[in-house]
N, C-alpha and C positions, 0 to 999 in steps of 0.2 A: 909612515909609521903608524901613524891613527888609523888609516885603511887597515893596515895587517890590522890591529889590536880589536877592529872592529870584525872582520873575516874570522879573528881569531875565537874572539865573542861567538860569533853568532855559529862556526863549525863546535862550540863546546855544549851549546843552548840545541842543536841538530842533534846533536849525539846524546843529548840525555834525555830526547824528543824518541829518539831511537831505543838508549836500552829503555828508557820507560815503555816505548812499546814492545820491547823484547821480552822483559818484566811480563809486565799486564798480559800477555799475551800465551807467554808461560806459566802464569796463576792461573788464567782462563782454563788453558788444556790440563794443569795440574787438577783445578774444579774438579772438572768433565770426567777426569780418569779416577776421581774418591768412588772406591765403592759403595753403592746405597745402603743404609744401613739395612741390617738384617729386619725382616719383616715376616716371622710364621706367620703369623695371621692371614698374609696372603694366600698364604696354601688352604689355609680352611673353605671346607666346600658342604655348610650345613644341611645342602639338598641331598647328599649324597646316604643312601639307603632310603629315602622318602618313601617310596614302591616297594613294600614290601612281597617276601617270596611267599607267604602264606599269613601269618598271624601279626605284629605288631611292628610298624615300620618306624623309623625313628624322623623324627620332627627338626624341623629348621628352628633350631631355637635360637633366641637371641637374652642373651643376658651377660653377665659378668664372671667370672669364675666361684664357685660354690657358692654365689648368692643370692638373695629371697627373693627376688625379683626377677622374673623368667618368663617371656611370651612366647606364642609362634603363631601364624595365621592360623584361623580354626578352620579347616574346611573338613569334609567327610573323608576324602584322601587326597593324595597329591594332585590326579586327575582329576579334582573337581573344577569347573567352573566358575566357583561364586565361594568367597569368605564369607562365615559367621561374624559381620559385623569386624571392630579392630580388639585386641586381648588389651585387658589389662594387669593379671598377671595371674600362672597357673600358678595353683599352691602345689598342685602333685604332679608328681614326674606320670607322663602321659595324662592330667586331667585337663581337664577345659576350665576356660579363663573362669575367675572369680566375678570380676566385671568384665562390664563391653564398652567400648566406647562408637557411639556410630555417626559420623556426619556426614546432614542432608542439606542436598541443593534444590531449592525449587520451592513448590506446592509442599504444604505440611499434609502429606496425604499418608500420615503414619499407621503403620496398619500392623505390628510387631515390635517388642520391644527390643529386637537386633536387629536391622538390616542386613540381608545378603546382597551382597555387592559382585559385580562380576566385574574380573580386575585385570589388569595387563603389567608389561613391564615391572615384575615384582624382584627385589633384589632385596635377600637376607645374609648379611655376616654375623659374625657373634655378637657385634655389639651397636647394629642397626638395621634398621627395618626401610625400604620403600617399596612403594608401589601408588600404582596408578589408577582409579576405581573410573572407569573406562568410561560407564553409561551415566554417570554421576558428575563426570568433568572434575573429578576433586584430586589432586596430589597429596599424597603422604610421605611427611619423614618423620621417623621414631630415632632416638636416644635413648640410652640407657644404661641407668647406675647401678649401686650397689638393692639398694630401697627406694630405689625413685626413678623415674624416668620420664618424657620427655615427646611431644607429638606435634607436628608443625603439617597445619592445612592449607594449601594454596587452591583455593575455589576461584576457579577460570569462569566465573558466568558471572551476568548481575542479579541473579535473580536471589529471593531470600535464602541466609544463613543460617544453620543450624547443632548442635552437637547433643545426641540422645545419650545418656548415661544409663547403662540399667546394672542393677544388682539382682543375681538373680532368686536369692533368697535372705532378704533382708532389706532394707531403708536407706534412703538418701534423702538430705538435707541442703541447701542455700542459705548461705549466713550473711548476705549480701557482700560477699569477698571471694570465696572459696565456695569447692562442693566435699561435702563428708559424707559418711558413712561407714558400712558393714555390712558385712554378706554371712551366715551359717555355714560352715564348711565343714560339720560331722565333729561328734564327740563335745560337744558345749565348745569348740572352738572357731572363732571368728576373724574374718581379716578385714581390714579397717583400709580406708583410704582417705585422701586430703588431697582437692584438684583446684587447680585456680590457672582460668584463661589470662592472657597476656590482653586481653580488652575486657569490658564488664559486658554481661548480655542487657538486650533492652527488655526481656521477659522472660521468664520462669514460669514453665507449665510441667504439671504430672499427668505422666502417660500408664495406665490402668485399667485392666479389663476392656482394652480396644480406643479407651477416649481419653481423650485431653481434656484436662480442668486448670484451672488457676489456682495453682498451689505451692508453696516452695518446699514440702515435704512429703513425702512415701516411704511405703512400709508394707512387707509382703512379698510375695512371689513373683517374681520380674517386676520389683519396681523402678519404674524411672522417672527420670528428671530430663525436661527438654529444655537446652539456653538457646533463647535466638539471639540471632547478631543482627546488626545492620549489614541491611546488604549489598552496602561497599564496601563492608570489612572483606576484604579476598585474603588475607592470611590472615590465620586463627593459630595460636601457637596455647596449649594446652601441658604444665608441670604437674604433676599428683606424686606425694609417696604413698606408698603401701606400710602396715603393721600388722603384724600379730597377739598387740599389745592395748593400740587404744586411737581414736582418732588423732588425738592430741600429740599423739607416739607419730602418729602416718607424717602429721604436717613439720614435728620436727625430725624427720627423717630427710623429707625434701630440702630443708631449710638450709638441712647440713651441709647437702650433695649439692644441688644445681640453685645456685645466687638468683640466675635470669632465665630469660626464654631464650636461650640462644642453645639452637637444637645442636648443629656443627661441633659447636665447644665440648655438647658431652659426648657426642659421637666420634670428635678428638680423645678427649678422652679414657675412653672405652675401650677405644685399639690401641693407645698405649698402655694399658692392664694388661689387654690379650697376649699383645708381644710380648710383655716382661713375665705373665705366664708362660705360654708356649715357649720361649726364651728359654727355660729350662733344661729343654733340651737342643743344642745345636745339629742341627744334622749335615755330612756333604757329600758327596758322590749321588749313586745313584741316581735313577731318571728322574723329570719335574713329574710325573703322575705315583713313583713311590714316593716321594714327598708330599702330595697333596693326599693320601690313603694315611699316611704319619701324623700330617700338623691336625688332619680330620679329626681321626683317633684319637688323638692328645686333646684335642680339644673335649670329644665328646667326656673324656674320664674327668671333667671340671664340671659336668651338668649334676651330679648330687656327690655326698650328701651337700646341706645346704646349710649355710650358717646363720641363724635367725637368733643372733645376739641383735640389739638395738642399743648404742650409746651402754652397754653393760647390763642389760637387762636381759631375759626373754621369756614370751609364755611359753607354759610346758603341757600339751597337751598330755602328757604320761602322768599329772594329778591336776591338772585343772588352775593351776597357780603360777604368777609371773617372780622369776628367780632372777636375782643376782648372781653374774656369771664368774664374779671375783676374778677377772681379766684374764677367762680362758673361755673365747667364745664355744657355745653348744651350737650344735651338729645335727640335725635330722634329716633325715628322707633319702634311707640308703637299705637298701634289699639286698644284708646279708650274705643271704644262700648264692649270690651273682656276685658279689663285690668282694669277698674273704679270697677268691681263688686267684686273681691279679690285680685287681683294682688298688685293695689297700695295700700289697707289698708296693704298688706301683707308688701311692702319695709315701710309703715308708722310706722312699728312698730316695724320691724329687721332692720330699716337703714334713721331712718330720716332725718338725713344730705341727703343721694341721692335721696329721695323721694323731698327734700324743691328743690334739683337743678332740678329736672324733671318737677316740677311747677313753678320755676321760668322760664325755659326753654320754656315752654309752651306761659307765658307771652310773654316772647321776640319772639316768634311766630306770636303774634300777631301783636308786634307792628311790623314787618318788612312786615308782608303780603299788599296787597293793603287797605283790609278792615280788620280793627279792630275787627278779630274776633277770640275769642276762635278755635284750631287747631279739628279736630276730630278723624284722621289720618294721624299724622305725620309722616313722609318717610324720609328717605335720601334724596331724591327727591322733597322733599314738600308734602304739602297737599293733599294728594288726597280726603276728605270729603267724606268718606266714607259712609254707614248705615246707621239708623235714630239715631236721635234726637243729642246732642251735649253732653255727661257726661263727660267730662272735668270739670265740673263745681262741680260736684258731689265729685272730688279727692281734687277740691281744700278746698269746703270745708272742709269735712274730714279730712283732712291734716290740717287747721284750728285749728278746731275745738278738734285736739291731742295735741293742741299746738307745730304744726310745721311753722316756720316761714321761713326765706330765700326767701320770692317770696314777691311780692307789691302787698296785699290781694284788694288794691282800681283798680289796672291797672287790674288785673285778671277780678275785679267787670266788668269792662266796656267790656273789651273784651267778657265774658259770656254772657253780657244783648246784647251785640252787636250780638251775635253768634246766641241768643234764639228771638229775636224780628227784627231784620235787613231782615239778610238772611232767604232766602226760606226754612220752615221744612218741606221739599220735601225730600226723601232719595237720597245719592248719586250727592247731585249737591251743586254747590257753589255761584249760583245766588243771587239775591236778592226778596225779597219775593214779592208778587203779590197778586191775586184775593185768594188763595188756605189762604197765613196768613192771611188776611183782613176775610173771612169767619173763621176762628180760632179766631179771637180776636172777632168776634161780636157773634158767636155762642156756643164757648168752646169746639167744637171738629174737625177733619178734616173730610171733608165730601168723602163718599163712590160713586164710579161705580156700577151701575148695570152690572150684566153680558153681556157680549155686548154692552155698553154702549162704545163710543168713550173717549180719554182724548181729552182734553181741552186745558189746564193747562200747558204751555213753560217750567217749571219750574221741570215738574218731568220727573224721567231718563225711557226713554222709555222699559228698562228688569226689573227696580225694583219697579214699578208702586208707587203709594201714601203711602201702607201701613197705613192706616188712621188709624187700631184700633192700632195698634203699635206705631205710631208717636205722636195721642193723650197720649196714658200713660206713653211713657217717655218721653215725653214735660211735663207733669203732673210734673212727677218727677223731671224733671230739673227745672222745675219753683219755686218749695218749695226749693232747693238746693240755689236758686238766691235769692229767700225773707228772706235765715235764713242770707246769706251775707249781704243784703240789711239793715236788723235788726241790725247787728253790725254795718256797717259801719253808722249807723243812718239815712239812707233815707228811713222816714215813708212807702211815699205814695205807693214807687216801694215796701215794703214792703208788703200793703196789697193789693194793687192790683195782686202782682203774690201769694201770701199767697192763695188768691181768684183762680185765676185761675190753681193752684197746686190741684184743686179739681176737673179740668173737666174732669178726667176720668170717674165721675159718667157722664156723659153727656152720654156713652157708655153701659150705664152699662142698661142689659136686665133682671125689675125684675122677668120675669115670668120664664126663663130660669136660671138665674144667671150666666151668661156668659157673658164679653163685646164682644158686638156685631157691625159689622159695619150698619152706617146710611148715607141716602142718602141726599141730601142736602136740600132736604123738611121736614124731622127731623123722615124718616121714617125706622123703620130697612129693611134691605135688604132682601127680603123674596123671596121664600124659601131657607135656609140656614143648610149647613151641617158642624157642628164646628171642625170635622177631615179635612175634602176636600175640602172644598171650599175656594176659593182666586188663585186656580190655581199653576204653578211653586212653592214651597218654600212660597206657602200661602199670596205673595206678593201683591196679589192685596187689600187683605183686615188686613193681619198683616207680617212676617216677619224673613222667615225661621222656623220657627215655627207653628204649630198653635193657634187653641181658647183656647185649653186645657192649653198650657202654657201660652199664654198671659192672661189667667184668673187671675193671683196670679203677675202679673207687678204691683204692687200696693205697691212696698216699702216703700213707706215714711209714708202707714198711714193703716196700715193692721188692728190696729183696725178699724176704719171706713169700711174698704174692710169685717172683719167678720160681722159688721152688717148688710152690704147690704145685706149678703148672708143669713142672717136669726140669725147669735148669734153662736157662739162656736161649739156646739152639728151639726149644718148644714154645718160650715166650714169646721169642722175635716171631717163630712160625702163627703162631694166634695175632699176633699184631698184621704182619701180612693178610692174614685170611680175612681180618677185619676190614682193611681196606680193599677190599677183591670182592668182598661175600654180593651175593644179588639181593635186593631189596625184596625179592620174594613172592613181590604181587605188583601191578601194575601200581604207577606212581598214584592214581588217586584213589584208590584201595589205601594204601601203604602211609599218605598222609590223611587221609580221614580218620586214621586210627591213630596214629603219631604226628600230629600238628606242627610238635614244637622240634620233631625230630627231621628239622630239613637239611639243604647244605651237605648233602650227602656223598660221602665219598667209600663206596661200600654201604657197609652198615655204619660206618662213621659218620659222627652227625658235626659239621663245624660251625651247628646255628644255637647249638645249647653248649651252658658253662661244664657239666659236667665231664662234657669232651675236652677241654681245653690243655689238659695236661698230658693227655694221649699220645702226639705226637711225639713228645719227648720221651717216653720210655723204653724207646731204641737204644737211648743212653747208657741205659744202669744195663744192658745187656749184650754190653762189647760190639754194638754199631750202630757207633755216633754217626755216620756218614747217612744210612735213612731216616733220620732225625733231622738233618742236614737238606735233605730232598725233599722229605714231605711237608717239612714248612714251609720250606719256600713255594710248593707246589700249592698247598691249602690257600696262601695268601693272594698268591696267584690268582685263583680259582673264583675264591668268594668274596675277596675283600676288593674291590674296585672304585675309581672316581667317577662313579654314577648313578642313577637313582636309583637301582637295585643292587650297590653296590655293598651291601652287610643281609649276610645269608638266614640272620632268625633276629629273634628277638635281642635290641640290644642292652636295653637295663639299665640304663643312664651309665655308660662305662663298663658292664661285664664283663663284653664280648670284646672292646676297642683297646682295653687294657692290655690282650693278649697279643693285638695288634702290635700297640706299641714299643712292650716288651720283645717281641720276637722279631720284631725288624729291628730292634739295636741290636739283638744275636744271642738273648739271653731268657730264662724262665724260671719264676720261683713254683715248681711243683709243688713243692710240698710247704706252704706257708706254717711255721712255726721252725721250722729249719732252717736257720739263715746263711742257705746254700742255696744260687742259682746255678741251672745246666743249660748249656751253652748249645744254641741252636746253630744258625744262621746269619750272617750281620747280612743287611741289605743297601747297606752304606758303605761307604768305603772309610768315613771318618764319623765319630757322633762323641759329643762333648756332654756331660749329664753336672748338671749344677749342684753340688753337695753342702754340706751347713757347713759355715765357717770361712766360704770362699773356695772353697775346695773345687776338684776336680775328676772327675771317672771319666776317661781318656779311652774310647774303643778303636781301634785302627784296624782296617780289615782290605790287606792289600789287593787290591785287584778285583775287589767283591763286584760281580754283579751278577742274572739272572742267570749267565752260564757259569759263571767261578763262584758255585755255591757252595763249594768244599771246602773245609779246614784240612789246608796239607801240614799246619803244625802251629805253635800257637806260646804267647807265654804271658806270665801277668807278673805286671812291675821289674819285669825286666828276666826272672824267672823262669825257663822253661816248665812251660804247663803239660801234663799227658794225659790226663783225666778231663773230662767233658763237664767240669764244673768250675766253682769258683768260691771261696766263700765271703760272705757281706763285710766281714773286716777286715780283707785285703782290699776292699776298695773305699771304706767308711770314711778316712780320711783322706783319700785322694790317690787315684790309681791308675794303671793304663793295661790294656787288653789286647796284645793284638797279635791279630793272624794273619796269615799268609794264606791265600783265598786262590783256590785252582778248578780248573773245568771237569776233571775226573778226581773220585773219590778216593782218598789215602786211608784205605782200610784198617791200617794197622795204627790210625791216630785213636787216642782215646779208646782203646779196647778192654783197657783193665781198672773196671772199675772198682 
């Protein structure tokens, strides 16, 4: 009996030996089988357009999403050899760092206040930097915050240590703890830093006009600061913030962000912002290289504008004074004339809180500038007034009109009519207007040069001439933008007066050709006239980096009226075709020495400048949506790639990636003040879009891929849809989109618009 009770024991103590290993065993493969959590940031591949196709390629940058703090290795291009030294952080989108930071191994045999370094093994994500300085034996890892960031040195040799600081216009200081400073960065505005090594150096020397002295302070034109280490220190680990405000400002910046030296931690971090950024939008189907062309893009539209709040403060280079942001951070370093056409519909509808501060931002631009006027090209720096016309006006409404509020829709009103009627719409200048608006107000267009014909006119900038066909049609456009504000705020008259003058593009418009044409200021076209070549440089004398071909279809606000000019539907789609067909006219480096920015060619179709962006869509409004359907996906095809010449022109911290992003979900806001998107292409088969409130926009696109790039029918929120659009509040509080996706084109979907 005690045998059994004992056999009995020990088969009870076997079997819970057993399920516990059944258990455990099935945790383990339950483990194994969780799927990893979602990670965009993987997909980001910030090399990708590095090599550019002609003029300004885009940079591996690494920073945070819209924040003040933004590096990338400086080299001449991506095929260089050797970095300028390490960034400390650029203030402008494409400039070079403010500081440098450079560490040397060896013999102090300093001969430059940067080092170029020739480097290996370099590896950049959004929100970390390494690389290996090859000839130099030294490892680098960077971190990086909001206002601060983060450099960890691992010198592989015994021989002495060292870290060069240079500012390259302005002074640096040693307070036996830290390093500070300032640099001049244009318009009386400076950036300030506060750096403190994880060891103390055992000397402090300035490096000036070639030599070394024993000094702990400089001042002037590349000046630097040299700390040596001892050298058994082999890790050097270096925290600094950056301000716009004040040293004081720089070091409680860092204080806030990064506790220690511990690089990993902020580089943890970092990629958690990215993903809960990029997170915004889910995407699924589709191959892993359209997803990597997606999270890219997504990524790149987070590189400006930029928010240079501090703890509630910030300086304003638009009067020279540091402001109280009354807890709506301010917004700078965002080009406009590129960012009005997708970028901001794009933050209006993954992030309307940051789009209301970037318009309110705007306002308070206005009010500090001299003159009361709408910004064009906000900088760190200020204003520069960039390009023609003023589309500021264009985001605000837009932004409106989604019902985003957070900005003073009547302060905005004024500064706009001030910006569109005041000043000069001369490109590039910030005057006040003259003989050039005075003939615009009483004729309804700007008048044209003859070839050889002298300027005139004080007012326009002598490399970017008048651009008359270009500055009448987006004056066009921004005038309708001002009268539908004008409408709300209830002032009639400004109402129909620019209601009225939002049509002088037709003043332009040539019926025998069907081209807008430039006219001379006797009301006569400019003859003879070649609509590829002629206007000279970037097309400038008579439109605007562009040429006729694209500026044909500058007609957002009222493209029906624009098909009738052209003859009715059947003629429109025919000039859309011939656009993508036409010969470039002269051999490719004729054709781009003349037109730079006009590459990415598809015909006369340019898909490397913004003003093309909305082109492919206008298949839509002209009963066939299906080659709207084809040419997107073809464009994207084409030019948009995961590789280093994979973005076809210049991209404008987000101009060009906006429309990326947009039109791989399967949709496009043409005409920004309209809060109506037309419906492209999905390149997904599923995409989730994160809306306020918790909400949801639900794309489903059965069967989508590179061959089923047709809408055979389609419906929203449940809804059969037959129209190739959509508008912003059926999906404001949470929506779902979806098509049925097939290999040959269903002609008769979406025909009547």
């Amino acid at each position: 009996m005690l045998l059994k009770k004992c056999f009995s024991k020990l088969g009870y103590y076997l079997s819970l030996v057993c399920i516990g290993g059944i258990i455990s065993s099935s945790l383990a493969c339950f483990a194994q089988k969780q799927p990893a959590k979602f990670s965009p940031v993987a997909y980001v591949n910030p090399y990708m357009g590095n090599i550019s196709h002609l003029l300004v390629p885009t940079y591996p940058t690494v920073h945070l999403p819209n924040s003040l703090l933004r590096v990338y290795p400086e080299r001449s291009d991506f095929t260089s050899d050797k970095i300028h030294g390490l960034p400390i952080v650029v203030t402008s989108h494409r400039g070079s760092s403010a500081f440098n930071l450079s560490p040397v191994q060896g013999d102090l045999k300093i001969e430059a206040p940067v080092v170029d370094y020739t480097y290996d093994r370099e590896k950049v994500t959004p929100f970390s930097y390494r690389v290996y300085l090859d000839e130099n034996d030294i490892s680098v890892d960077f971190g990086v915050s909001h206002q601060s960031a983060i450099y960890g040195f691992k010198f592989n040799g015994t021989a002495s240590k060292s870290l060069l600081f240079n500012s390259r216009n302005g002074q640096l200081q040693w307070n036996g703890n830290g390093l500070s400073g300032s640099q001049e960065i244009g318009n009386n505005t400076k950036v300030y830093i506060y750096a403190e090594p994880n060891v103390k150096p055992i000397a402090i020397q300035g490096f000036k006009g070639g030599k070394l002295s024993s000094v702990n302070s400089v001042k002037g034109e590349d000046a630097c600061l040299l700390l040596s280490f001892n050298k058994n220190q082999s890790d050097i680990k270096v925290r600094y913030g950056i301000s716009f405000i004040s040293e004081e400002q720089a070091r409680a910046n860092l204080r806030r962000e990064i506790k220690n030296f511990d690089v990993e931690s902020v580089i943890g971090r970092g990629k958690e912002i990215w993903n809960d950024a990029l997170g915004k939008i889910k995407v699924e189907g589709g191959t892993e290289n359209e997803k990597h062309i997606f999270y890219t893009s997504l990524y790149r539209t987070f590189e400006r504008p930029v928010n240079i709040s501090e703890d509630g403060r910030y300086f304003s280079a638009f009067d020279g004074n540091i402001h109280d942001d009354n807890g709506k951070p301010f917004f700078t370093d965002d080009w406009i004339w590129d960012s009005y056409r997708a970028h901001h519909p794009l933050n209006a509808l993954i992030d309307p809180k940051k789009e209301s501060y970037i318009l309110n931002s705007f306002v308070s631009m206005a009010e500090q500038m001299k003159e009361y006027w709408l910004p064009t090209f906000p900088e760190i720096t200020g204003d520069s007034r960039r390009m023609n016309s003023n589309h500021g006006v264009a985001s605000i409404l837009d932004a409106y009109e989604k019902g985003i509020r957070g900005f003073d829709l009547e302060k905005a009103y004024k500064a706009a009519k001030g910006a569109l009627t005041e000043k000069t719409l001369a490109p590039w200048s910030a005057k006040h207007g003259g003989k050039l608006e005075e003939f615009f107000n009483e004729n309804g267009y700007i008048p044209a040069l003859h070839p050889g014909e002298k300027e005139t006119i004080p007012e326009v900038h002598s490399f970017e001439k008048r651009q008359p066909v270009a500055v009448t049609l987006g004056t066009s456009y921004d005038l309708w933008c001002l009268s539908k504000i004008a409408g709300i705020l209830g002032y009639h008259k400004d109402y129909e007066l620019f209601s009225k003058q939002a049509l002088n593009y037709r003043n332009l418009f040539n019926e025998k050709t069907k081209f807008f044409h430039p006219k001379d200021a006797s009301g006569k076209f400019i003859e003879p006239f070649d609509y590829i070549f002629s206007g000279g440089l970037g097309a400038r004398e008579y439109y605007g980096e562009n040429n006729a071909w694209i500026y044909r279809w500058d007609v957002q606000h009222n493209i029906k009226d624009l098909i009738q000019l052209m003859g009715g539907s059947k003629q429109f789609v025919g000039y859309l075709d011939e656009m993508f067909n036409a010969s470039l006219g002269t051999a490719k480096f004729a054709f781009y020495s003349q037109l730079p920015d006009h590459t990415g060619n598809v015909g006369q179709y340019s898909m490397a400048n913004e003003p093309s962006l909305h082109i492919p869509y206008l298949y839509n409004f002209a009963g066939q949506p299906w080659k709207t359907q084809k040419r997107v996906r073809s464009l994207i095809g084409q030019w948009f790639r995961n590789d280093l010449m994979g973005i076809p022109g210049d991209e404008d911290g987000g101009g060009l990636s906006s429309f990326v992003v947009l039109s791989q979900l399967g949709f496009y806001p043409v005409t920004p003040g309209n809060p109506t998107y037309t419906i492209g292409t999905p390149f997904f088969e599923k995409a989730v879009i994160k809306l306020n409130g918790g909400q949801e926009f639900i794309i489903v696109a059965k069967g989508a891929s590179e061959t089923n790039k047709y809408i055979q029918s389609a419906k929203i929120n449940g809804i059969a849809l037959t129209q190739p659009w959509f508008d912003h509040k059926q999906i404001v509080n949470g929506g779902k989109l979806e098509l049925e996706m097939g290999a040959k084109a269903n002609k008769n979907w979406g025909i009547n618009p």
